[in-house]
SEGUKOL-787980 format. One record per residue (C-alpha): x, y, z. Coordinates in steps of 0.02 Angstrom, whole numbers, plus 32768, in hexadecimal, padded with zeros to 4 digits. Layout:
@x=X | y=Y | z=Z
...
This chain:
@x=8000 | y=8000 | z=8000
@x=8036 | y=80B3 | z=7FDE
@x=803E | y=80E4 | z=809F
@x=8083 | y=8188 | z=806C
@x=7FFD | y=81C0 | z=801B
@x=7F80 | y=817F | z=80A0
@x=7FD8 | y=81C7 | z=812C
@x=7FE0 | y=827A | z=80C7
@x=7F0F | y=827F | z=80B2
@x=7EF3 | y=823D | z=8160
@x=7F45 | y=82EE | z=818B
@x=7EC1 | y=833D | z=8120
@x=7E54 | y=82F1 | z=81BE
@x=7EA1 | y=8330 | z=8247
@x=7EB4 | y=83FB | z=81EF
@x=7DEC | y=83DA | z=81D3
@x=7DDE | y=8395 | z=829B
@x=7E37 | y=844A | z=82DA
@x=7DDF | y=84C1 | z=8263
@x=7D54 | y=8486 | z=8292
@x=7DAB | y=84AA | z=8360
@x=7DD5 | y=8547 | z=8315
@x=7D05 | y=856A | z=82E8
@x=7CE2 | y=8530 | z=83A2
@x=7C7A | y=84A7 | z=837B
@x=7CB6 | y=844A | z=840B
@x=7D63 | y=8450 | z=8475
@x=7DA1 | y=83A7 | z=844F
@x=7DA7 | y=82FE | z=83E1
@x=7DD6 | y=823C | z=83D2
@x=7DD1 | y=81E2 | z=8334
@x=7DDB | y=8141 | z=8314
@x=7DC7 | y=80E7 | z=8265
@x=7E01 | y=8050 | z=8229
@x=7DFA | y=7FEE | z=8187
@x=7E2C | y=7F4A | z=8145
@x=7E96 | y=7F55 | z=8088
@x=7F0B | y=7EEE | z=8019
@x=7F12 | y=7E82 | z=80BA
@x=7F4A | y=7EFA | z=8127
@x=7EF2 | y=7F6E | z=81A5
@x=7EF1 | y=802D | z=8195
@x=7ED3 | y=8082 | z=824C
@x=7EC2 | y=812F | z=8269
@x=7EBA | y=817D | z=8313
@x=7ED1 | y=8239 | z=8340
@x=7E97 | y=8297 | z=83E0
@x=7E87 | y=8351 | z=83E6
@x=7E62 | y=83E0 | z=8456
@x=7E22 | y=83C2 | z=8510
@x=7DA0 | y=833D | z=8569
@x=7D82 | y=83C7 | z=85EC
@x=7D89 | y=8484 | z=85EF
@x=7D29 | y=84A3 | z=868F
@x=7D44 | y=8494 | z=870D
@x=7DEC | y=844C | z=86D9
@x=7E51 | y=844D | z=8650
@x=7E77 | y=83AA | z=8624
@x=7EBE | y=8351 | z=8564
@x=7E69 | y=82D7 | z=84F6
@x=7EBA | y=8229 | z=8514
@x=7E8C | y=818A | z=84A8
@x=7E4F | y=813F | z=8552
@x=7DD1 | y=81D4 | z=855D
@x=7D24 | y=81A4 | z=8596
@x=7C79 | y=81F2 | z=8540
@x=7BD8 | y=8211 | z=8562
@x=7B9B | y=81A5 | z=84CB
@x=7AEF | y=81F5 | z=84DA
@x=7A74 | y=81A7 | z=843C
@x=7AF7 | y=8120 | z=841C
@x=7AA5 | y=80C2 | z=84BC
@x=7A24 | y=80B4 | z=8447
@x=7A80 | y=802F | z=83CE
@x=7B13 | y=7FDD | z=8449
@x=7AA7 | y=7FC3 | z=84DB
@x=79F7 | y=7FC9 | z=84C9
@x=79E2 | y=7F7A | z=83FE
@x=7A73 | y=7EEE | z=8430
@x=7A07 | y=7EBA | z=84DF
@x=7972 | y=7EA8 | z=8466
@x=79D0 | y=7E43 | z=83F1
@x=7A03 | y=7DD7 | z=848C
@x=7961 | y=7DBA | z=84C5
@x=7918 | y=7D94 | z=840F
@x=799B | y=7D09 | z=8413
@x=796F | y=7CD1 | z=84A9
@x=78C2 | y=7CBA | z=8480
@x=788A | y=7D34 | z=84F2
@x=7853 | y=7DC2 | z=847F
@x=780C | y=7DB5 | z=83CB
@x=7835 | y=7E54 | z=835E
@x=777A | y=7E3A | z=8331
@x=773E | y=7E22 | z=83F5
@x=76BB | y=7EBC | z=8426
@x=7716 | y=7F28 | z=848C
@x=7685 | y=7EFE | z=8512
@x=76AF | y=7E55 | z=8515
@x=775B | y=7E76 | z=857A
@x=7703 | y=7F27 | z=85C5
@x=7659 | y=7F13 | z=85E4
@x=763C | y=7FCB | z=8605
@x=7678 | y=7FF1 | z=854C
@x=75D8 | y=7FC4 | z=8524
@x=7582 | y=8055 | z=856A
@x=7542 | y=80DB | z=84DD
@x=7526 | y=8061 | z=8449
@x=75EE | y=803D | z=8446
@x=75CE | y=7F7C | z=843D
@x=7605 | y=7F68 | z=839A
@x=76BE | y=7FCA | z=83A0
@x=7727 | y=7F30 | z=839A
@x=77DF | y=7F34 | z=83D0
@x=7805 | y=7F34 | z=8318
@x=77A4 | y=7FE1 | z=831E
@x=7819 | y=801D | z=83BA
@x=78AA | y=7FF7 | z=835A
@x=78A9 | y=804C | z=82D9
@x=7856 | y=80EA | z=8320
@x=77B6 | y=80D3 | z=82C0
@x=7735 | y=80A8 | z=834C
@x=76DE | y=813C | z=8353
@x=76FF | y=8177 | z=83FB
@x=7749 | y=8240 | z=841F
@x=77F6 | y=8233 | z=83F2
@x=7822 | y=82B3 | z=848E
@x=77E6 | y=82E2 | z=8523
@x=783F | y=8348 | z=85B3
@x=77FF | y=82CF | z=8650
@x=7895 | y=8334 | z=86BA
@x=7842 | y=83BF | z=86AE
@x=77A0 | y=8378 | z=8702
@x=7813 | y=833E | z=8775
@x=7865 | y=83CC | z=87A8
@x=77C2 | y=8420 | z=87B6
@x=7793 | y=8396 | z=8836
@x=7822 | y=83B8 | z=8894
@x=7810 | y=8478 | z=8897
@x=7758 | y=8467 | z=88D4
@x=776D | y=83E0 | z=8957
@x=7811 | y=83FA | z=8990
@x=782F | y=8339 | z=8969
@x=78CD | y=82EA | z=8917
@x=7898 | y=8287 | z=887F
@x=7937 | y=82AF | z=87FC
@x=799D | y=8204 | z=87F3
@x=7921 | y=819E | z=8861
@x=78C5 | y=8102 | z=8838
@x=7820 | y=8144 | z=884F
@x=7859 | y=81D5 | z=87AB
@x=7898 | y=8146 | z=8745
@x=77F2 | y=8105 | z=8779
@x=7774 | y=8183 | z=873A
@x=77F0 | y=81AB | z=869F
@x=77C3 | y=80FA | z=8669
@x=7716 | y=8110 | z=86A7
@x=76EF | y=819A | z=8635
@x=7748 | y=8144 | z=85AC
@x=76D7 | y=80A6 | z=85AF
@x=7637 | y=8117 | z=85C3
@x=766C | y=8189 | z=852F
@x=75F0 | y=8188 | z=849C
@x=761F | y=818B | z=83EC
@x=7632 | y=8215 | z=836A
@x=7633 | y=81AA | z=82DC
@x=75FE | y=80E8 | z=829B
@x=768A | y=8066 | z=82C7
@x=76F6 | y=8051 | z=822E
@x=76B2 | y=80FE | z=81DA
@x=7742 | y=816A | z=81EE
@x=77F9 | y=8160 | z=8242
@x=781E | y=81E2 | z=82A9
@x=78AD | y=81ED | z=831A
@x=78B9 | y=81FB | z=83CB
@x=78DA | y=81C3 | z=8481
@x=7826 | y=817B | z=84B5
@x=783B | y=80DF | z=844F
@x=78DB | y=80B9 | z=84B2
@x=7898 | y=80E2 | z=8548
@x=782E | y=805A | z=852D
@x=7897 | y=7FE6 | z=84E3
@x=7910 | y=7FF7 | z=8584
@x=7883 | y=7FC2 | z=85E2
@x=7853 | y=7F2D | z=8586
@x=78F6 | y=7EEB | z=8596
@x=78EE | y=7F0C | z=865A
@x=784D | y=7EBE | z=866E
@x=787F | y=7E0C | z=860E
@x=792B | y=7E08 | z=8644
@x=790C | y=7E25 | z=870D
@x=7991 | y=7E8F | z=8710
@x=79CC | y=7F5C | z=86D9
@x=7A0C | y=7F8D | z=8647
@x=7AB0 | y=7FAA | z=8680
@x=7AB6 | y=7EF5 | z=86CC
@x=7A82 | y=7EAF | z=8630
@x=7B00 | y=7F0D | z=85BC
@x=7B8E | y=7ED7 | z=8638
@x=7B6C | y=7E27 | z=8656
@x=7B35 | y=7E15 | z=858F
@x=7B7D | y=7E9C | z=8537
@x=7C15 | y=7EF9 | z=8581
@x=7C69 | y=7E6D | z=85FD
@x=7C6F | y=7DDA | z=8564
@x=7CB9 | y=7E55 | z=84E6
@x=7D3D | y=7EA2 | z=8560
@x=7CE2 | y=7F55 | z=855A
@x=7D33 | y=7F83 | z=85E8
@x=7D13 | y=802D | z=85DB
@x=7C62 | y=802E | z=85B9
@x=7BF3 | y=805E | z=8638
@x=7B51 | y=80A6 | z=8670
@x=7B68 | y=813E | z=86F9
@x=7AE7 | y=8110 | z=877B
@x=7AAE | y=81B8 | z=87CC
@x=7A38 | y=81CB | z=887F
@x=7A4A | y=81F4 | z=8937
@x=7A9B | y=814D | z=8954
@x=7B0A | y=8146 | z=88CD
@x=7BCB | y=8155 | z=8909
@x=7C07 | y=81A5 | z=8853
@x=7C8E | y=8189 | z=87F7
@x=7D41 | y=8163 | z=883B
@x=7D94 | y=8203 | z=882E
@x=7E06 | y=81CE | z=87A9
@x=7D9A | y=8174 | z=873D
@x=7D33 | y=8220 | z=872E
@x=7DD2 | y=8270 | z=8707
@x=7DD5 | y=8207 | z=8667
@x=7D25 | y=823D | z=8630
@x=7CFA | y=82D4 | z=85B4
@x=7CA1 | y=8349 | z=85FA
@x=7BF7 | y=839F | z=85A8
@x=7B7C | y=8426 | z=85D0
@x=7B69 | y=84A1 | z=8646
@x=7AC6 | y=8481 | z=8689
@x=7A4A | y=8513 | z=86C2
@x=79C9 | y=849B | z=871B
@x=7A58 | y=842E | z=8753
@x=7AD2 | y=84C6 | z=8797
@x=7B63 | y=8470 | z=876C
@x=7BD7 | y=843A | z=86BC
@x=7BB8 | y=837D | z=86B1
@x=7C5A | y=8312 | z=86CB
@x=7C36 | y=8262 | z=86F7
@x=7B6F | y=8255 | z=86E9
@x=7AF6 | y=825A | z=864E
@x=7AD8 | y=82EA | z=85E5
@x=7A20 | y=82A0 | z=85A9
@x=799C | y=82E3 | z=8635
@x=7925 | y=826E | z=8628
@x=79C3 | y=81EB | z=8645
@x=79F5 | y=8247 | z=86CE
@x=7955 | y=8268 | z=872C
@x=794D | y=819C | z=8706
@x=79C3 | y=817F | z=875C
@x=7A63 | y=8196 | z=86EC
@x=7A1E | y=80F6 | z=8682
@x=79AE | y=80DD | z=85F9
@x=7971 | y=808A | z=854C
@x=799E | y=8125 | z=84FB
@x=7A25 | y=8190 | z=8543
@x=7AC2 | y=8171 | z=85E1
@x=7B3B | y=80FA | z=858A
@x=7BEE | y=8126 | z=85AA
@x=7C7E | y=80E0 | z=8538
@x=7D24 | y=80F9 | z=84E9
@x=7D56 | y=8100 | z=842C
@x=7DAF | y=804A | z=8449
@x=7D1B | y=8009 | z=8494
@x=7CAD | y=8032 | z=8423
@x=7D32 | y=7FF6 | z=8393
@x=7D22 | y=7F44 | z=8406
@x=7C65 | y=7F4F | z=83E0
@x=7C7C | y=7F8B | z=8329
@x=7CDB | y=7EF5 | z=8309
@x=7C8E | y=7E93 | z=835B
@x=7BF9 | y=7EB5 | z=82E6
@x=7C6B | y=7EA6 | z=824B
@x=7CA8 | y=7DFA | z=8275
@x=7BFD | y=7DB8 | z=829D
@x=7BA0 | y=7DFA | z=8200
@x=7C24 | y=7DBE | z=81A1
@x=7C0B | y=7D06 | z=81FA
@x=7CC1 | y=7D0E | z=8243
@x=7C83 | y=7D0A | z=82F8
@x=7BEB | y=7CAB | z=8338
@x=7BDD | y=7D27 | z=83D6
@x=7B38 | y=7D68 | z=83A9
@x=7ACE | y=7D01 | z=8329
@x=7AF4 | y=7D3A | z=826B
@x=7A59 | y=7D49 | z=8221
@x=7A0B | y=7DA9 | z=82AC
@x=7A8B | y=7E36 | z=82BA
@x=7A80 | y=7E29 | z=81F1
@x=79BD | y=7E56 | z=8211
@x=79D3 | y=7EC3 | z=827B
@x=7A54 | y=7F35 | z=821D
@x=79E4 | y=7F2D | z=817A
@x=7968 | y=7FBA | z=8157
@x=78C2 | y=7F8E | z=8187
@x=784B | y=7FE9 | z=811A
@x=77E0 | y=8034 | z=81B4
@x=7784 | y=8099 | z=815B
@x=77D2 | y=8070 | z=80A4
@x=786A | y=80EA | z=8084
@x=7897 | y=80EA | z=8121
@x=7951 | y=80E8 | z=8161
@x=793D | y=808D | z=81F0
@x=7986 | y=7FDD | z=821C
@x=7948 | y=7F99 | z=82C3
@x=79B3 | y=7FEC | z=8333
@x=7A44 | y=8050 | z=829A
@x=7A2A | y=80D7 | z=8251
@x=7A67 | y=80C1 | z=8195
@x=7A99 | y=8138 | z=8110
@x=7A0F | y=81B6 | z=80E0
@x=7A3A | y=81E4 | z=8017
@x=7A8F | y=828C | z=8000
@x=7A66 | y=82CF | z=80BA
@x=7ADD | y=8240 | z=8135
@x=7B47 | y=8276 | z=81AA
@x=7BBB | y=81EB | z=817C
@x=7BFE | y=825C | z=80E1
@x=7BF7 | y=820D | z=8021
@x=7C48 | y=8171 | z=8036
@x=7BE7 | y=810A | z=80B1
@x=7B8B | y=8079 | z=8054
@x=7ACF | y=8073 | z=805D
@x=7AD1 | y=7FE0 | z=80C6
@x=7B42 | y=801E | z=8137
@x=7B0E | y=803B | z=81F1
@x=7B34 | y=80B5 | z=8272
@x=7AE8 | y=8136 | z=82E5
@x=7AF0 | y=81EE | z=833C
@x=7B01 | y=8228 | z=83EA
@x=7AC3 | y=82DD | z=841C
@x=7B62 | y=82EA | z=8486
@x=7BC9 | y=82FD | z=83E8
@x=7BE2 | y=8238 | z=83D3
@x=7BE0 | y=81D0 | z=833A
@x=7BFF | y=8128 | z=82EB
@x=7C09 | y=80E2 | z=823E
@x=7C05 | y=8038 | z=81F5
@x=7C29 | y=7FFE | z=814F
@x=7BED | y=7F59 | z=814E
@x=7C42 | y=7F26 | z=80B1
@x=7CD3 | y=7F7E | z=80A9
@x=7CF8 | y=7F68 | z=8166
@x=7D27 | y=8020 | z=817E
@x=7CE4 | y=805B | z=823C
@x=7CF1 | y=810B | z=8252
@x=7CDE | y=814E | z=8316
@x=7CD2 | y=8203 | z=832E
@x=7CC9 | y=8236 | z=83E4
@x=7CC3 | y=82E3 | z=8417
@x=7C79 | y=8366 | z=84BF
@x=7C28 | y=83DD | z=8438
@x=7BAD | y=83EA | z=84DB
@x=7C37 | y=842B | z=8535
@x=7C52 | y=8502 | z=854B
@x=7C05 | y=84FF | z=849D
@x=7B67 | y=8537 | z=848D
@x=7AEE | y=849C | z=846F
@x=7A8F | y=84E0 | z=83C2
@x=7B24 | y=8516 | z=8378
@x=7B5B | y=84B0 | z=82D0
@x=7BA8 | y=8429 | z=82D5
@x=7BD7 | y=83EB | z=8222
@x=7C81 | y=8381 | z=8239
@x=7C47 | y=82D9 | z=822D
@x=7C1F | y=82DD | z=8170
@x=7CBC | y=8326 | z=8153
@x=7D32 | y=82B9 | z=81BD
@x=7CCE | y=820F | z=8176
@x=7CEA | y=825E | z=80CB
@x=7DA0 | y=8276 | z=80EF
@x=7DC4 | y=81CA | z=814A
@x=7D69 | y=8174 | z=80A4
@x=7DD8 | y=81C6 | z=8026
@x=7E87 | y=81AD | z=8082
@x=7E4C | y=80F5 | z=809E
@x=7E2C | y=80E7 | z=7FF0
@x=7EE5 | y=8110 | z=7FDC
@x=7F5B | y=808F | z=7F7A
């Protein structure tokens, strides 16, 4: 291979990286993409910029932990469902009700967990439960933020939601259909999310750095130096504090710090382990998770027709994906508010992991248009030689 020239347009990515610094879209980066070629494996990995600017100022390292915000959705939540499906416990085609009986409630007994998957149930794709909370705990001088009892009546009100359009009609993202899905997979499996993941997910694949953040009055926190490793995000008004250690997402943290949708915390070589992982199973090199399941599950499902969606993935929307040109349309990947990303070619075998803290003393709205460019970048040095 013509390293030379490889190396020279992978610089081309890491100029893009710090003008986009310069533009203060967010105050720091780690990339990680790798790709198989000619037998041979091309690996890229730069950090930039720093994981915390308040109330610290502390570097990027490749052993930097994020806030993977949406990507819970996909590594944790989707995978648990595809665990239970191949246990038997949990038929992509099951009604919702069957595993939740009070999903039911408000003609919602035919959303199926097909439906939940791939955001096309019907239900509100956001609602802001914290601040119902908070208002609870302003008027009756009660704590509720972390507790059981909030996790509680977030799922509650999730269950009792009624629809705004016909299962299967439209596919509209959000956090609801997670919420849900988290607790399905708590109700079959007798045990929390984060359990689940760990003895399932995280501890068999050596993702030892992969972790949910429980929050509450009787939570301890994180060892001092383990925190230290984290990036931090926003500054939060109703929170008083910038988040270092603990879930950006409200509704995860008035949960509880875990959820279907939101309080997964990982590094870029973790979520390589789980990338690969993927990889070798699709392409039947590892029997870890069962073939033509994860195949199913990372093929678009056609809920309603045209939609993007695979159960679980996010794939490559034509002309308008924020994994650049290059992506195939069967690739697989997904977005995380915090400034998080992954990418999958499933063919090619190129994984593209862009982690940043654009939450992070920037200001939350403000653009954020790197990820096309760095995917775009990555592809064409890759394609190098």
């Amino acid at each position: 291979m013509k390293w030379s020239a490889v190396r020279r347009k992978l610089a081309r990515v890491d100029k893009a990286i710090d003008k986009a610094m310069e533009k203060a879209e967010m105050p720091g980066v780690v990339l990680l993409a790798r790709m198989p070629k000619h037998g041979e494996v091309i690996e890229h990995f730069s950090r930039h910029g720093l994981a915390v600017v308040r109330p610290e100022r502390l570097p990027m390292n490749r052993d930097t932990i994020f806030d993977l915000a949406s990507l819970t959705k996909p590594l944790a939540t989707a995978t648990s469902v595809m665990l239970l499906v191949r246990d038997g416990a949990v038929g992509l085609d099951d009604p919702v009700s069957k595993h939740l009986p009070s999903f039911a409630e408000r003609d919602k007994d035919a959303v199926t967990v097909r439906h939940l998957l791939t955001h096309s149930s019907g239900l509100k794709p956001l609602r802001k439960f914290y601040d119902e909370l908070l208002d609870r705990e302003r008027k009756k001088g009660e704590r509720w933020i972390g507790s059981p009892a909030a996790k509680e009546f977030v799922v509650e009100r999730v269950m009792r939601s009624g629809l705004v359009h016909e299962p299967g009609k439209a596919a509209v993202y959000g956090d609801l259909d997670f919420i849900a899905l988290g607790a399905l997979v708590e109700s079959v499996s007798r045990r929390s999310l984060g359990e689940f993941c760990q003895e399932r997910i995280f501890g068999p694949l050596e993702m030892n750095d992969t972790f949910f953040v429980r929050l509450g009055d009787s939570e301890a926190g994180l060892p001092d130096a383990l925190r230290r490793r984290i990036a931090a995000t926003e500054n939060c008004a109703w929170r008083n504090r910038v988040l270092w250690g603990e879930v950006h997402d409200p509704n995860a943290s008035v949960m509880g710090g875990a959820a279907g949708h939101a309080g997964l915390f990982s590094s870029a070589d973790d979520v390589m382990k789980f990338a690969l992982t993927l990889l070798d199973v699709w392409h039947g090199r590892s029997d870890v998770w069962p073939r033509e399941l994860l195949r199913e599950f990372t093929t678009r499902q056609g809920l309603p027709e045209g939609s993007d969606w695979a159960l679980g993935w996010d794939t490559p929307t034509q002309g308008a994906s924020s994994s650049g040109r290059y992506f195939a349309r069967d690739s697989v990947g997904h977005l995380g508010f915090t400034g998080t990303s992954l990418w999958i070619d499933l063919e090619a075998e190129a994984v593209v992991i862009l982690l940043t803290n654009r939450c992070h003393q920037v200001a939350k709205f403000s653009r954020f248009e790197l990820r096309p460019i760095v995917h775009d970048l990555v592809r064409e040095a890759f394609a190098e030689g």
